[in-house]
C-alpha positions in Angstrom: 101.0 147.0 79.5 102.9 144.1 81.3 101.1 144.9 84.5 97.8 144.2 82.4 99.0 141.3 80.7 99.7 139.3 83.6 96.3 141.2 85.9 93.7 141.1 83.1 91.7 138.4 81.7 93.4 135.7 80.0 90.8 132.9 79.1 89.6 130.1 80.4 91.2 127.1 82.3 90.4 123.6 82.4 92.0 122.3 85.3 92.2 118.4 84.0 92.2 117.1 81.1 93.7 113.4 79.9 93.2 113.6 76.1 94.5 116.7 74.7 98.4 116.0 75.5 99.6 113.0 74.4 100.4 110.7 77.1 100.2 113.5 79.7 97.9 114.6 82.3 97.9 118.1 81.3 95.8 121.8 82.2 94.7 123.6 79.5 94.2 127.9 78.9 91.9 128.6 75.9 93.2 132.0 75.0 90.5 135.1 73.7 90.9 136.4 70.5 91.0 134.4 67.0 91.7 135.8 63.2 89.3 133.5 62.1 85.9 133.1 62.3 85.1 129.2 61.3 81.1 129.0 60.8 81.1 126.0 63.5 83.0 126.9 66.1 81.1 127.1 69.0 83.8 128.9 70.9 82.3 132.2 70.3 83.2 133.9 73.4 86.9 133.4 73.0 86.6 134.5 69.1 84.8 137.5 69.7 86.3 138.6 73.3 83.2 138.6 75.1 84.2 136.0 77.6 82.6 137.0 80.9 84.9 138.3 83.5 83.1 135.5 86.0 83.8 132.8 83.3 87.7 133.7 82.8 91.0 133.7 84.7 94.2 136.2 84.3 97.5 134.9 83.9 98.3 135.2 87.5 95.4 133.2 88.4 96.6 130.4 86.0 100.1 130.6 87.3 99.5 130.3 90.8 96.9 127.2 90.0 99.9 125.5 88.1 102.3 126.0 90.5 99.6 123.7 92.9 98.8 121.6 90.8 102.9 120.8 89.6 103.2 117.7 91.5 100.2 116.5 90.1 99.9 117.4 86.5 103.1 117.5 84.1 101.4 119.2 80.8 100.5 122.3 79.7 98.2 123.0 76.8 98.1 126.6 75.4 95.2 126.9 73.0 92.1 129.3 71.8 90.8 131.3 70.2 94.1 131.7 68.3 97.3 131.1 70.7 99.5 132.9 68.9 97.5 135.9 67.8 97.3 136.3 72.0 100.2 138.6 73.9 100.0 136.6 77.0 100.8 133.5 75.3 105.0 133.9 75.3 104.9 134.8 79.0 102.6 131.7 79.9 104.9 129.9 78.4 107.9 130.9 79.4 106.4 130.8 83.6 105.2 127.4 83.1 108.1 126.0 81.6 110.0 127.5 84.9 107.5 125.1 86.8 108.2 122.0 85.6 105.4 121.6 82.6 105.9 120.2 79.1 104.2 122.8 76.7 101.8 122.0 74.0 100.5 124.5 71.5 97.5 124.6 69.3 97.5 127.0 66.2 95.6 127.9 63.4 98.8 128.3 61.7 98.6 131.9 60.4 101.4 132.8 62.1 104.5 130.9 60.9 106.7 134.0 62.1 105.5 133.7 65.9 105.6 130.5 65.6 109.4 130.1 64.2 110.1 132.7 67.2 108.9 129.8 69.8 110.8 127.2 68.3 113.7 128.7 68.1 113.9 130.2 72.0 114.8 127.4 74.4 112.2 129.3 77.0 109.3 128.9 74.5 110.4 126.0 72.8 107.0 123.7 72.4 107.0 120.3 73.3 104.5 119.3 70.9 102.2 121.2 68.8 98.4 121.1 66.9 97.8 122.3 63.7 94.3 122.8 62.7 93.6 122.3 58.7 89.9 123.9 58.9 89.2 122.3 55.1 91.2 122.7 51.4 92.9 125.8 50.6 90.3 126.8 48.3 87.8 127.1 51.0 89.9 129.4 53.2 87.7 132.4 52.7 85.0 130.7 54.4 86.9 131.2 57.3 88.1 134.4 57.5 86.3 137.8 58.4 85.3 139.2 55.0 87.1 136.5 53.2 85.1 136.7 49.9 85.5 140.0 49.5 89.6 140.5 50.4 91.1 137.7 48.2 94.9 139.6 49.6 93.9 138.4 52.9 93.0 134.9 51.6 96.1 134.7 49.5 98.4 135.9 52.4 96.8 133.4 54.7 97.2 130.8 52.3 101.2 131.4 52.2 101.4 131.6 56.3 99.7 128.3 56.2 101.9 126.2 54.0 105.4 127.8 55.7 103.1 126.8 59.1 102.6 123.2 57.2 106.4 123.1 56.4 107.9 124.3 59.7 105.9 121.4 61.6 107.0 118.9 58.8 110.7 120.0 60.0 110.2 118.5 63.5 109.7 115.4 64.9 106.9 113.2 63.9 106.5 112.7 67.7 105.8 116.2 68.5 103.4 117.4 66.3 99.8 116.9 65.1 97.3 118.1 62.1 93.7 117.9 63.1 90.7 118.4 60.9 87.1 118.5 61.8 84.6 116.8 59.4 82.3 119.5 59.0 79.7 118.7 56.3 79.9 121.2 52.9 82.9 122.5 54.1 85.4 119.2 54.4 84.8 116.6 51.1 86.4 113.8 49.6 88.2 116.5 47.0 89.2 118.7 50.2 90.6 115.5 52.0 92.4 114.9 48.8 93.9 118.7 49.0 94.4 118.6 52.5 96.5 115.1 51.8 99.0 116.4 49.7 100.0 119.0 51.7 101.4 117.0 55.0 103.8 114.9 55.1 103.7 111.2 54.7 104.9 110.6 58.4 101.9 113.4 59.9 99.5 112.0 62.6 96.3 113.6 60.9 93.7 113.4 63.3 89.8 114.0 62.7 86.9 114.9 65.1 83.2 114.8 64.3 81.1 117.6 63.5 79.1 118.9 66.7 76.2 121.4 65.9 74.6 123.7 68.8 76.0 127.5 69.3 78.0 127.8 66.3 79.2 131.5 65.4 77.4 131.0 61.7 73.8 130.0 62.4 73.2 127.6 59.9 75.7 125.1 61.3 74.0 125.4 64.8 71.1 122.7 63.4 73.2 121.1 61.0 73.6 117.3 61.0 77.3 115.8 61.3 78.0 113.1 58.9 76.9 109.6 59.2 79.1 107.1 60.7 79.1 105.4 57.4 80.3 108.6 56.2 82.5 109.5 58.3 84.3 106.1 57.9 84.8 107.0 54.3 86.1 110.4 54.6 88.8 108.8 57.2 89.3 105.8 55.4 90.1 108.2 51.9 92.7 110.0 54.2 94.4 107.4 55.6 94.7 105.9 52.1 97.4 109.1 51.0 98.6 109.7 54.8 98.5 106.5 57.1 98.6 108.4 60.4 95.3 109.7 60.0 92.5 107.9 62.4 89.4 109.3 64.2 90.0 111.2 67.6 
């Protein structure tokens, strides 16, 4: 199993990138595999594990590209799919860290366990960390596989998120993130409301638009994003109960 973990095909790599690090040039590895299945994410490759081999590195690959690049790039970004829902995450980590690279990590926070486990070891310790809020609580099952019909799943989610919500909140303001996309039907003014009482008052809440095109669930594939009038209101709303949100 180790021998696979480091031979077999991680994800993909993007070799550059200046806006998903704060204040770093950073690479980032989009893990495979996700416990969710949001109806727009167009990542469906990575969900679903049927990333090409052609179209996706191994850990060793990654590695050996970091340690190049070291000099010139001082981030890491781990993401997904669902980055810690993936075995080779910890390991990435932990080489990368050797290297030199400050370590970001983007969850879907279902896994406040794995993620306490990071904090808490000095070789997997984060330097910042992304929370995505997909919409209100009461719309979780929208984004799970079967969620109307396995409310124990929904309800068990719904737990991991808030202690995922309240580990974050026990960190630095500097070193962490929520991010929401504004998905039309599925985030509202009453599930900005929800979503607003449950961060802190000191979160940086950051929003992205809505992109349609290749979206696991059809329907979202030709669906429009919200107006830019709209979308002012929705982040205008949030920023009204948590100051630090803003448009991305």
């Amino acid at each position: 199993m180790h021998e696979e973990i480091w031979e077999s095909k991680a994800g993909v790599l993007i070799k550059t990138s200046l806006s998903d690090f704060p204040s770093r040039v950073a690479a980032v590895v989009f893990l495979t595999g996700c416990n969710f299945r949001c109806p727009y994410c167009y990542n469906t490759e990575l969900v679903d594990g049927s990333l090409s081999k052609e179209d996706s590195l191994s850990l060793k690959e990654i590695l050996s590209f970091l340690e190049k690049r070291k000099n010139v790039l001082s981030g890491l970004v781990v993401s997904g799919g669902e980055a810690l829902l993936n075995p080779r995450t910890v390991p990435l980590i932990k080489e990368a860290k050797k290297l030199g690279y400050k370590i970001k990590v983007d969850t879907n926070g279902s896994f406040p366990e794995k993620l306490k486990e990071l904090l808490e070891n000095p070789e997997t310790e984060p330097d910042y960390l992304a929370m995505d809020i997909k919409a209100s609580l009461s719309k979780l099952a929208l984004f799970l596989p079967d969620g109307k019909n396995n409310t124990s799943l929904v309800e068990r989610t719904k737990e991991k998120i808030l202690e995922s919500i309240k580990i974050l909140s026990s960190i630095n303001a500097d070193r962490r993130e929520w991010r929401t996309v504004l998905v039309p039907s599925l985030v509202e003014k009453t599930d900005i409301k929800e979503i607003a009482a449950l961060l802190p008052k000191d979160a940086r809440w950051y929003f992205a638009n809505f992109q349609k095109g290749n979206c696991i669930d059809p329907r979202f594939s030709s669906m429009d994003p919200y107006s830019d009038k709209e979308t002012e209101e929705l982040v205008s709303l949030a920023k009204s109960m948590v100051p630090g949100a803003e448009l991305r």
